[in-house]
N, C-alpha and C positions, 0 to 999 in steps of 0.2 A: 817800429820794433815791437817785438812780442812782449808781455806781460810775463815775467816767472818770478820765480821767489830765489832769492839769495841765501847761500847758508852759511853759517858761522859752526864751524868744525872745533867743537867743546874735548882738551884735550888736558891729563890729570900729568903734567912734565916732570912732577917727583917720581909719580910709577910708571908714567911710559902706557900710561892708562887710555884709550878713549873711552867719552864720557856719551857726547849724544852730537848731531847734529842740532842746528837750533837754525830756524827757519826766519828770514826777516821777510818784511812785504814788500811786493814788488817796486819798484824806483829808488831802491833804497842804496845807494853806493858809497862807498871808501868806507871798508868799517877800520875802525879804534874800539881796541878792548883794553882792559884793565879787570886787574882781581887784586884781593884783598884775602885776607882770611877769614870773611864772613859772605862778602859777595864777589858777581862777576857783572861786569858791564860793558856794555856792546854797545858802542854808537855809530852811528849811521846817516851820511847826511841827506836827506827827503826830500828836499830842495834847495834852488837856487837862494833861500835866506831861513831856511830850518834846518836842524838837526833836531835827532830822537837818539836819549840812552834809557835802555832797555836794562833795568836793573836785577839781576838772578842771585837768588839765594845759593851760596856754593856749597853748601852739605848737603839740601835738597837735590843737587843736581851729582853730587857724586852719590849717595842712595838711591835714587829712582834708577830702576833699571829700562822703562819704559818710555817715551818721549817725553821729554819733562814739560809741566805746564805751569812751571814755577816762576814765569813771571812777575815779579814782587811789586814795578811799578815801570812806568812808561813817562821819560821828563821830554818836552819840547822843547829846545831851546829857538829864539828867533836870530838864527844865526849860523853861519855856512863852518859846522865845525870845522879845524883843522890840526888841534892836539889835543890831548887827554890826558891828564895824571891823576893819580888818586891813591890814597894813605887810607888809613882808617876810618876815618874821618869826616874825607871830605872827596868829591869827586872836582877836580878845577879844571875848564875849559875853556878853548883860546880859540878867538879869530880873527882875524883881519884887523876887528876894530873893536875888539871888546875881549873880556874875561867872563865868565859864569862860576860862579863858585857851588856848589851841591852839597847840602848838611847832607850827610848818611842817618845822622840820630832819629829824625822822623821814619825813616824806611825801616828801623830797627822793629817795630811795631809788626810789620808787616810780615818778618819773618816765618817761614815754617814753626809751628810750637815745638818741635824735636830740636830746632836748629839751637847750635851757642852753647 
C-alpha cells in the first residue's frame, strides 16, 4: 500500500469556523482528539504497541491564518491507544491493559508567548 499522509480537519464548532488541516505521518491510523481551553490533542495509533499525541496550542491555531506549525510537543505512549479524555489538566489514556495519565502543566511552558 502506498505511503500518504492523513489529515485531521481543525474545526472552531462555536463559530462554525474552519481552522486548518493538520497533516499526521504516514501509518498513522484511528485518530482521538480532544480540546481544552488552552490546547488540542490528536492521537494516533503508529503501531501494533504505540501510539503518539500530538499536543497543539489552541489560540495559536485559531490566529495563524497560514498552516500552523504549532506543534507544542509529541508524547509516545507504548501502547495500542483506544480512548482519550482530557480536562485541564491532564490528558488520561486507555488500553487493553493499561492507563497513561499526561500532566499538561509541563507543556504549559511551551506555549505560544501570546497564548493564555
Amino acid at each position: 500500500m502506498e505511503n500518504y499522509r492523513s489529515l485531521a480537519r481543525m474545526l472552531d464548532v462555536g463559530s462554525g469556523t474552519f481552522l486548518h488541516d493538520m497533516s499526521m505521518e504516514p501509518g498513522f491510523d484511528c485518530f482521538i482528539s480532544g480540546v481544552n481551553s488552552n490546547y488540542v490533542v490528536l492521537a494516533a495509533r503508529c503501531g501494533p504497541d504505540e501510539s503518539k499525541l500530538c499536543v497543539y496550542d489552541l489560540q495559536c491555531l485559531k490566529e495563524t491564518g497560514t498552516v500552523p506549525t504549532h506543534l507544542l510537543t509529541s508524547i509516545y505512549l507504548d501502547c495500542y491507544l483506544h480512548a482519550m479524555k482530557m480536562n485541564e489538566t491532564r490528558i488520561v489514556c486507555l488500553s487493553n491493559e493499561s492507563m497513561h495519565v499526561v500532566d499538561l502543566k509541563p507543556i504549559e511552558r511551551l506555549r505560544c508567548p501570546d497564548s493564555g
